[in-house]
C-alpha positions in Angstrom: -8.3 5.2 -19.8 -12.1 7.1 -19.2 -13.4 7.3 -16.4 -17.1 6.6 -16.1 -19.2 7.1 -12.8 -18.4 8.8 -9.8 -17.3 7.7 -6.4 -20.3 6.9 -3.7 -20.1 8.3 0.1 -16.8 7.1 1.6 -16.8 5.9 5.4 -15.7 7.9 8.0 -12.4 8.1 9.5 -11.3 5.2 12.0 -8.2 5.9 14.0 -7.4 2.4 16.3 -5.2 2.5 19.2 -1.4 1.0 19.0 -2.4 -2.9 20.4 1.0 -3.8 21.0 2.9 -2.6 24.3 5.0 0.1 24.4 8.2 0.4 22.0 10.5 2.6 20.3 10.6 3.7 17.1 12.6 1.0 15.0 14.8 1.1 11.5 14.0 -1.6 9.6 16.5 -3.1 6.8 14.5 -2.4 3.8 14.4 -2.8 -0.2 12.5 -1.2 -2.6 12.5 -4.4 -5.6 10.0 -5.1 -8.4 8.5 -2.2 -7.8 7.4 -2.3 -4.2 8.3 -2.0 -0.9 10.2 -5.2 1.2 11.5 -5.5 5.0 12.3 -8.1 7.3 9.4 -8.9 9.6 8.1 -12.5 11.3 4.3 -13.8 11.5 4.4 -16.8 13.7 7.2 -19.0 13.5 8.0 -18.0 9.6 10.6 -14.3 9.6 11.8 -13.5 6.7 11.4 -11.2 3.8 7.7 -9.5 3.5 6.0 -7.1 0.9 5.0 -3.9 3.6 2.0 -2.6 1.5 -0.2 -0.1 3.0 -3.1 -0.8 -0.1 -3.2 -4.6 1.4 -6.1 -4.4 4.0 -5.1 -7.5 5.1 -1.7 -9.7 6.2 -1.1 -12.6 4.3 1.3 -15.5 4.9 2.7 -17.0 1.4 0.7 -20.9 1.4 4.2 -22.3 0.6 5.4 -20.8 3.5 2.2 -22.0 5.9 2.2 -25.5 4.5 5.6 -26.2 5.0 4.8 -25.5 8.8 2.0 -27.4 8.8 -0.8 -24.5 8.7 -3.6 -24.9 5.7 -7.3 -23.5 5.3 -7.9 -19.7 4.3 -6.6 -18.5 7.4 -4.5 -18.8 10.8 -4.2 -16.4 14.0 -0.6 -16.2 14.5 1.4 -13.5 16.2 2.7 -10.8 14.1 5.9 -8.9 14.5 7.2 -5.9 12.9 10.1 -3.4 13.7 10.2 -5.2 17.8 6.3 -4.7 18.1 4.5 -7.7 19.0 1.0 -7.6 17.3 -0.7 -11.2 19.2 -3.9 -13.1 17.8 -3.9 -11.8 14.4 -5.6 -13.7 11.8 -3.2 -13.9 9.0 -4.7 -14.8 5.3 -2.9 -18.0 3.7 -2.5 -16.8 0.2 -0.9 -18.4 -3.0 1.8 -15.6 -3.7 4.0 -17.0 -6.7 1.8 -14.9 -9.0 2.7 -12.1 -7.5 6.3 -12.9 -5.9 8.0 -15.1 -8.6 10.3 -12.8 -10.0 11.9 -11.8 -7.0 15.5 -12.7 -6.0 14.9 -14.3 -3.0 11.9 -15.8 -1.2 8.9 -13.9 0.1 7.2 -14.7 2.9 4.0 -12.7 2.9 2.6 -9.4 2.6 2.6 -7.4 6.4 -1.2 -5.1 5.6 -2.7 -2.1 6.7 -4.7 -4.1 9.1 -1.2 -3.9 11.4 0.2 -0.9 9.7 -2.9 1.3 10.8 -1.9 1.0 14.5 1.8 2.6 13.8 3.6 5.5 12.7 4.9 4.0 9.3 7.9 6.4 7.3 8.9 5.3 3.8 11.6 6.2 1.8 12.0 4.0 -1.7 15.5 5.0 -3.2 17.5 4.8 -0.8 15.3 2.6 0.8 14.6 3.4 4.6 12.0 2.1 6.3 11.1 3.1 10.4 8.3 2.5 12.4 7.1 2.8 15.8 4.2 3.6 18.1 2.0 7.0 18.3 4.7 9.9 18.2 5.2 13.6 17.2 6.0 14.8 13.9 10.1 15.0 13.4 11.4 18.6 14.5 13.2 20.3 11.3 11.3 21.2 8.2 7.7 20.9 7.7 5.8 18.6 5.2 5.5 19.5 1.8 2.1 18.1 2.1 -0.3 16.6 4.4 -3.5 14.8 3.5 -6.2 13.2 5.4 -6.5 9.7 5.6 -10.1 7.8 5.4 -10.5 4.7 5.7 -12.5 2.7 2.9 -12.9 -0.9 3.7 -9.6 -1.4 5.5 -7.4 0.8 3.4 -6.1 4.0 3.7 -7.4 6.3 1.0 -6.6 10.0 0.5 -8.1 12.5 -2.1 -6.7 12.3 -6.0 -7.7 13.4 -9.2 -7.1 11.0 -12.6 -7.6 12.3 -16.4 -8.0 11.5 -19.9 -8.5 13.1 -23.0 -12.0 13.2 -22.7 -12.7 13.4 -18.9 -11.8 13.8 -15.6 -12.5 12.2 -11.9 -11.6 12.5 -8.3 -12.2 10.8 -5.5 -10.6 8.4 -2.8 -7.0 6.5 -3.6 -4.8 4.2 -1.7 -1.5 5.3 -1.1 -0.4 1.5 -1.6 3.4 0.8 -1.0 3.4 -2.7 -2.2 1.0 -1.7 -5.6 3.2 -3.1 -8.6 2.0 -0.4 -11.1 2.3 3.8 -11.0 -1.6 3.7 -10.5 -4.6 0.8 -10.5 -8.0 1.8 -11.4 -11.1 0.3 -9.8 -12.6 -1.4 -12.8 -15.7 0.4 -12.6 -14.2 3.7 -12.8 -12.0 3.1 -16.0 -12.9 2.4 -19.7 -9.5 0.2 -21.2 -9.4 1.5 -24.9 -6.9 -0.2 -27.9 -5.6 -3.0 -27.8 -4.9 -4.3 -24.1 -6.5 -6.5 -23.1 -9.0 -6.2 -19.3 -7.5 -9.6 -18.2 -4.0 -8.6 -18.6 -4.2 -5.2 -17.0 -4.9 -6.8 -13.5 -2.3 -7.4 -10.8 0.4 -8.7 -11.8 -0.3 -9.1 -15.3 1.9 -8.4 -18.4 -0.4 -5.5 -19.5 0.3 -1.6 -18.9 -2.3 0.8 -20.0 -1.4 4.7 -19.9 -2.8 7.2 -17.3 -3.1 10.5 -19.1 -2.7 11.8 -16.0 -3.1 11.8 -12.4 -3.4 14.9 -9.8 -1.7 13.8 -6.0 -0.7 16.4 -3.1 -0.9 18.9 -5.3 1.3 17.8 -8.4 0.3 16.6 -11.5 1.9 13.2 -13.5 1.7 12.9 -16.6 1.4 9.5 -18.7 2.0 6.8 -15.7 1.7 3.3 -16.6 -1.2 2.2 -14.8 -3.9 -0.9 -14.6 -7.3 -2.2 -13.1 -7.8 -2.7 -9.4 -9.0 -6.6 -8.9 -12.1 -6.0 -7.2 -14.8 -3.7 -8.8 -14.4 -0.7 -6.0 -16.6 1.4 -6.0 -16.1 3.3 -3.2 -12.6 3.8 -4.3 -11.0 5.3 -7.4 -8.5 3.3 -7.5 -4.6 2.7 -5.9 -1.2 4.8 -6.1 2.3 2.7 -6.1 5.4 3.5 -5.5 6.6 4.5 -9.2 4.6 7.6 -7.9 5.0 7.5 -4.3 8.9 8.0 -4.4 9.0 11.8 -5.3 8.3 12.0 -1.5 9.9 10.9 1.3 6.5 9.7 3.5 5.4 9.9 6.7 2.0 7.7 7.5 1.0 8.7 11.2 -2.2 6.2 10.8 -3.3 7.1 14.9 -3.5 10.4 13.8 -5.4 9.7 10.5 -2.8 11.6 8.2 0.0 11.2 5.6 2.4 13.9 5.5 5.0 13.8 2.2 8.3 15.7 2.9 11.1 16.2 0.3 13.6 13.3 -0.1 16.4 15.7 0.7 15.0 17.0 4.1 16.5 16.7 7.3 
């Protein structure tokens, strides 16, 4: 892929208090399958298995899932729980999902977005898969971060500072650390040039269609020949997104109250 134009001013940082009541910290059950990150979690009456994606800037109930309990339109406001905390009066997107969920073992109920997610203190592990969060808290005592970056918000999403490469050129600017992305790295169209024979279409979300990311520059380390796609949107106040495939070298920590992502080993204590 080339990269093309440059990224316009982002929007300053928004840091939201917790709207739940107070809780403790919680260990969720977790999976890290097809590629992205799934937990247990309940909107409304429907609990069950949800894709926890931090590059999703909104939560969306599967329309199977809505129908069947007799909810239809483009939207509901439903309660929302996650880990014991009670998020009430959300408006939940109803979303046709079997694009994106079919080849998964069992059922998915929906996608749990950064528009919940921003008011906790979310840590990530993919293999094994551990998944914790909780209110506004302290960093864990023991061994520092390997890294921590700032996180802006662009248009509901987290974003923190990357670099991506080709042959021929290079750009940096904004990415969203997305833990439910389904490629290495997603490009906003407008910042990427597909070349050979791929097809634009077929590099989307979910699509059959991998193009390779000479390489990408994140917290200070660089990756080399990711398989990697186009954002859905035209973005252009983002580069693009960062999935798991990437993600996993780190063991993360996203303290969204205190607008920061801090990355420790896998291995630390």
């Amino acid at each position: 892929m080339a990269h093309g134009r440059r990224m316009k001013t982002v929007l300053p940082a928004t840091v939201l208090a917790l709207a739940a009541g107070p809780a403790a910290a919680a260990e969720l059950r977790c999976w890290y399958e097809q590629g992205v990150l799934v937990a247990p979690a309940a909107v409304g009456p429907v609990a069950g298995d949800f894709i926890i994606d931090t590059g999703a800037a909104r939560t969306e109930l599967h329309e199977t899932r809505a129908m069947g309990e007799g909810y239809s339109g483009e939207a509901v406001t439903l309660e929302v729980r996650v880990g014991g905390i009670s998020f009430p009066e959300r408006e939940v997107a109803i979303v046709d999902q079997d694009a994106r969920t079919w080849a998964f073992p069992t059922p998915i109920a929906g996608v749990i977005g950064a528009d919940v997610l921003r008011h906790l203190v979310l840590e990530a592990q993919f293999e094994p898969c551990r998944l914790r969060v909780g209110p506004p808290s302290r960093p864990p005592a023991g061994a520092p971060p390997a890294a921590v970056l700032p996180l802006t918000w662009i248009e509901g999403r987290p974003t923190v500072r990357a670099a991506v490469a080709d042959d021929r050129s290079a750009l940096a600017g904004p990415m969203t650390p997305a833990t439910g992305l389904d490629a290495a790295v997603r490009l906003s169209p407008s910042a990427a040039e597909v070349s050979g024979a791929a097809e634009p279409g077929k590099l989307g979300p979910y699509g059959p269609a991998r193009a390779e990311l000479r390489a990408l520059s994140f917290a200070g380390v660089l990756f080399e020949s990711l398989p990697s796609g186009l954002l859905y949107e035209d973005d252009t106040a983002r580069l693009g997104a960062i999935g798991p495939a990437v993600l996993a070298r780190w063991r993360l920590r996203f303290d969204f109250p205190a607008g920061r992502l801090e990355l420790y080993p896998p291995d630390a204590p």
